[in-house]
C-alpha positions in Angstrom: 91.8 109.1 82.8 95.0 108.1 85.0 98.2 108.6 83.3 101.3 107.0 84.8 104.9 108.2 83.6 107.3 105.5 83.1 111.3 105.5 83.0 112.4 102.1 83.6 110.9 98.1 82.6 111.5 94.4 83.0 110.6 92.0 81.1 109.5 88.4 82.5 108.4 85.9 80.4 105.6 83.9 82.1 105.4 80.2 81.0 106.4 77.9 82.7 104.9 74.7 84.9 104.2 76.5 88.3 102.1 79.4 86.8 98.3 79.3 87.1 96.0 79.5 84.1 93.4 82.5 85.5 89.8 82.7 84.7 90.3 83.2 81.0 92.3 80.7 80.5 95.5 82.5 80.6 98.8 80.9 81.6 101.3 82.1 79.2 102.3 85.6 78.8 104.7 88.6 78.5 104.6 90.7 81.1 106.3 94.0 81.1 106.3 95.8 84.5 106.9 99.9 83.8 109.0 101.8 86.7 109.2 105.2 87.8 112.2 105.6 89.5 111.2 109.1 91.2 108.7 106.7 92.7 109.5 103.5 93.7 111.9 101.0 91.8 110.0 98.0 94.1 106.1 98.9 93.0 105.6 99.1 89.0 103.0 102.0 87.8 102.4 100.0 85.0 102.1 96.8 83.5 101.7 95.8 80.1 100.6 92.2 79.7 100.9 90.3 76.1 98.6 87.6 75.6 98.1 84.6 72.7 95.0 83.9 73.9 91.8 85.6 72.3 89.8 86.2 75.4 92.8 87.6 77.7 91.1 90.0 80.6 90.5 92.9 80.1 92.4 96.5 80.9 91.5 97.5 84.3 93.4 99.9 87.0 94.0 98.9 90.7 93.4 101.7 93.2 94.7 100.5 96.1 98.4 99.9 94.4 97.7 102.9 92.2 99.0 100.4 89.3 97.8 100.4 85.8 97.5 96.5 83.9 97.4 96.7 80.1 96.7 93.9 78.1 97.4 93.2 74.6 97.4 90.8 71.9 100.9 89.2 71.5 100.9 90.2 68.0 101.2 94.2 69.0 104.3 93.2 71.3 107.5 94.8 68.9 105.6 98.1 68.3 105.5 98.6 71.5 108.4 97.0 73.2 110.3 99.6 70.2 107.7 102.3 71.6 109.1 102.0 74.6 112.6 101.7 74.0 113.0 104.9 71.4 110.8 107.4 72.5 110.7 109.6 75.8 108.9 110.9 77.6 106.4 107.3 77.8 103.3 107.1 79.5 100.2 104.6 80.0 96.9 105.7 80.2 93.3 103.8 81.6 90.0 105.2 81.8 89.0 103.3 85.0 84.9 103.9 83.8 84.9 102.8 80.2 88.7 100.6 80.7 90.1 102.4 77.3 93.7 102.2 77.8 96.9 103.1 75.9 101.2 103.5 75.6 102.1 106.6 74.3 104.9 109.2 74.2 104.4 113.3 74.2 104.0 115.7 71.3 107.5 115.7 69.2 107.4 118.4 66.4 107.0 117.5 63.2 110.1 116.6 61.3 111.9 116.0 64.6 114.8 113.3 64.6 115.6 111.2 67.2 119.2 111.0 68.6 120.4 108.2 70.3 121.3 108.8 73.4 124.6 107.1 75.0 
């Protein structure tokens, strides 16, 4: 399983006339590129991809950038987008064998609340 740790994102929306439609059929999309600034702020670790289309690619992780793409339907885009914004530490996991792939945060003890943080 590779794990990447993520403390930053952008969001771009991708539609538009200039963007090619890939092998699946894919032209529109959310794309939300995950940062770790102890890193690099120029190379995302991650990037979650949200798709309309039923037969959007699948998850995969690419060696040579050390980069993980997940892809999900467009109708799990708010859980996670508030995933992302509320909880901390956030990480995204792939299994680069089976392509199992996941956002999630670290144990938080039961009862715990969350403070917002200035």
């Amino acid at each position: 399983m590779v794990q990447k740790y993520f403390n930053k994102y952008r969001i771009a929306i991708r539609t538009d006339y200039y963007t090619k439609q890939d092998e699946y059929g894919i032209k529109n999309y959310i794309d939300l590129q995950c940062y770790d600034t102890n890193v690099s702020m120029s190379n995302p670790v991650a990037e979650l991809r949200f798709h309309d289309n039923v037969n959007f690619r699948k998850n995969h992780y690419l060696a040579d950038s050390d980069r993980i793409i997940l892809t999900f339907n467009i109708n799990r885009f708010n859980d996670i987008y508030n995933l992302i914004r509320y909880e901390k530490p956030v990480y995204a996991y792939v299994d680069p064998q089976t392509l199992d792939g996941h956002v999630g945060s670290q144990l938080e003890s039961v009862g715990q609340e969350d403070i917002e943080q200035p």
